[in-house]
C-alpha positions in Angstrom: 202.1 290.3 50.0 203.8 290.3 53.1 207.5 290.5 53.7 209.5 287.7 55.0 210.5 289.5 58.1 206.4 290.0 58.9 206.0 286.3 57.9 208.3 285.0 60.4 207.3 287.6 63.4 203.5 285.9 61.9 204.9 282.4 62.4 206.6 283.3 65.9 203.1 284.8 67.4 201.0 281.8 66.4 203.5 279.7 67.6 203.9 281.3 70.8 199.0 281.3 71.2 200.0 277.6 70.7 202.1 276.8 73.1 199.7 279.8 75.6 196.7 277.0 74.7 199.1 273.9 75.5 199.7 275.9 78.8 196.7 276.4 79.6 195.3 272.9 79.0 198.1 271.4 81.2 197.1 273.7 84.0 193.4 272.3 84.0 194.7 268.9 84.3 194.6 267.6 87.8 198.0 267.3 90.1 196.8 265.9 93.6 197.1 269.9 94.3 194.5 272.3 94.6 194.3 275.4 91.8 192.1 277.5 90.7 193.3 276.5 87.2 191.2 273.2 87.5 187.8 274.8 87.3 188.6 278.1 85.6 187.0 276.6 82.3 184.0 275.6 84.1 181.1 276.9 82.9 178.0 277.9 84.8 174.0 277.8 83.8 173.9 281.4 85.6 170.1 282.2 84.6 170.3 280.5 81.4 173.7 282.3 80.3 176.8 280.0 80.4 178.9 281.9 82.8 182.9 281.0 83.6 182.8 279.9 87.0 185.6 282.4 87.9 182.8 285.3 86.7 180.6 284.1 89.6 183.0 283.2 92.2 186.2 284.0 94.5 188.6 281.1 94.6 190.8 280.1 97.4 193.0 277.5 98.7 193.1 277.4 102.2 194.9 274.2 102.2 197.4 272.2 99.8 194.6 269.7 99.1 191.3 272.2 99.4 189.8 274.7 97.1 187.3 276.9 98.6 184.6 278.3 95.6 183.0 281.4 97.1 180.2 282.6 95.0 179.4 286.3 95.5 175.7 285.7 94.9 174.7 283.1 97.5 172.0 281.8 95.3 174.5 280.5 92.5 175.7 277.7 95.0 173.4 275.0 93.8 174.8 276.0 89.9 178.1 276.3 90.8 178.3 272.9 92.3 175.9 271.0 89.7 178.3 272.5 86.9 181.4 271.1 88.8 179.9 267.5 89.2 179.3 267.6 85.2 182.6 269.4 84.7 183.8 265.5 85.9 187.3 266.5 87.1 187.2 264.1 89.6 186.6 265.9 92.0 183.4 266.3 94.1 181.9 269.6 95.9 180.9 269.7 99.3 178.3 272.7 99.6 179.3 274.4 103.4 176.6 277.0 103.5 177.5 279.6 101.3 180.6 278.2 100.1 181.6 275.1 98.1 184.6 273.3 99.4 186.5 271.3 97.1 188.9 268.6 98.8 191.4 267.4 96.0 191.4 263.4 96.7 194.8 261.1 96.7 196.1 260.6 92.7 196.0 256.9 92.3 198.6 255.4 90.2 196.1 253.9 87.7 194.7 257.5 87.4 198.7 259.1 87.5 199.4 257.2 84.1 195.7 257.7 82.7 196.9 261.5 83.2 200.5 261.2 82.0 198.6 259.6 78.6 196.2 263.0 78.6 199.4 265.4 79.1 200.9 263.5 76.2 198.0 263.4 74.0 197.5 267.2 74.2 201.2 268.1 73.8 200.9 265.9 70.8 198.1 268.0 69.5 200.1 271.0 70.2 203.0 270.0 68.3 200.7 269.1 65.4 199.4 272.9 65.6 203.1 273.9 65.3 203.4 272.0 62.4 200.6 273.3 60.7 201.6 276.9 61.4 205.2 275.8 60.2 203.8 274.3 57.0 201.4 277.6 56.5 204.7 279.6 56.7 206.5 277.4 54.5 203.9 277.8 52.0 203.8 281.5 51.9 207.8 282.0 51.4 207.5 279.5 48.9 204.6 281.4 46.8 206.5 284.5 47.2 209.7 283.1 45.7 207.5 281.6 42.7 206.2 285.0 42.3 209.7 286.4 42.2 209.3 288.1 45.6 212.1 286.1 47.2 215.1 284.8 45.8 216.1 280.9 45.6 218.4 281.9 48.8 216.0 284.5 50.9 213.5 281.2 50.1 215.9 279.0 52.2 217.2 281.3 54.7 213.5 281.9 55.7 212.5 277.8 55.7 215.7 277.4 57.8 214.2 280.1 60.2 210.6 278.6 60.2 212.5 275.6 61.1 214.8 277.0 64.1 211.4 278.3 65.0 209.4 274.7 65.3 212.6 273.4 66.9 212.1 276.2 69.8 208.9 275.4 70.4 209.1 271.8 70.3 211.7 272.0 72.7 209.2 274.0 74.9 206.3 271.7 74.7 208.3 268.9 75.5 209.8 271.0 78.9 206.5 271.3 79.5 205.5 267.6 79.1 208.6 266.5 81.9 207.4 269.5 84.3 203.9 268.2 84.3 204.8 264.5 84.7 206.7 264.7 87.5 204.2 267.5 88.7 201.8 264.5 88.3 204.1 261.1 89.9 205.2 263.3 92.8 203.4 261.9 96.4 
């Protein structure tokens, strides 16, 4: 059985892959900006083996409102830019020889509040993550206290630090939530 001090290191380290994946699915969310964030979960049919896109390809932005796809093998073009069109992040590739060029089109405001409801959605699955990791947590201290591991007060002093813990990260997701909006209803 593991000590209470391991439980809540446990508890911070999932808590902090959970916030990484919130991260990370904000960053793939679409700004009006070009990044190389918005097709790095792309996948390519690269001679039948899904392949990242960023496996295949340098990416650069030449421009605030271009990405340029540069596959190193100049045969992978047609892949790279059928897998983008299915990708459907609204954006649509323009193949310019070797290259694929990207042009990141005008947000409208329909699609800024279709994206502020995305951002929401997925730091409300985040939070429920947290919870779940908290409750996990909670559920551990508590068997070790039945099993006379803990005492009543050790018991409490650890929910109380599970809790500070949640409260941290909730705090976090939420930052993240206001970045990304405004990220989003800038012009």
């Amino acid at each position: 059985m593991p000590s209470l001090q391991q439980i809540l290191k446990d508890c911070d380290d999932k808590m902090k892959k959970t916030l990484d994946i919130v991260h990370k699915e904000f960053a793939g969310i679409r700004t009006g900006k070009a990044s190389p964030a918005l097709v790095d979960h792309i996948m390519v049919d690269y001679y039948g083996t899904p392949t990242p896109i960023k496996s295949l390809a340098g990416i650069s932005i030449p421009e605030p409102r271009m990405m340029v796809v540069s596959p190193w093998d100049p045969s992978s073009v047609q892949a790279i830019s059928k897998a983008i069109t299915v990708a459907n992040i609204g954006i649509n590739p323009m193949i310019d020889g070797k290259a694929i060029r990207l042009p990141i089109p005008e947000l409208s405001e329909e699609r800024r509040k279709e994206l502020i409801k995305v951002i929401k959605k997925k730091a409300e699955d985040g939070k429920v993550a947290l919870r779940n990791v908290r409750r996990e947590m909670n559920d551990l201290i508590k068997k070790m206290e039945k099993e006379k591991q803990l005492t009543e007060d050790d018991k409490f002093e650890g929910e109380k630090k599970v809790q500070e813990e949640i409260d941290k990260y909730i705090k976090e997701v939420d930052e993240l939530v206001k970045h990304k909006e405004k990220e989003i209803l800038e012009i």
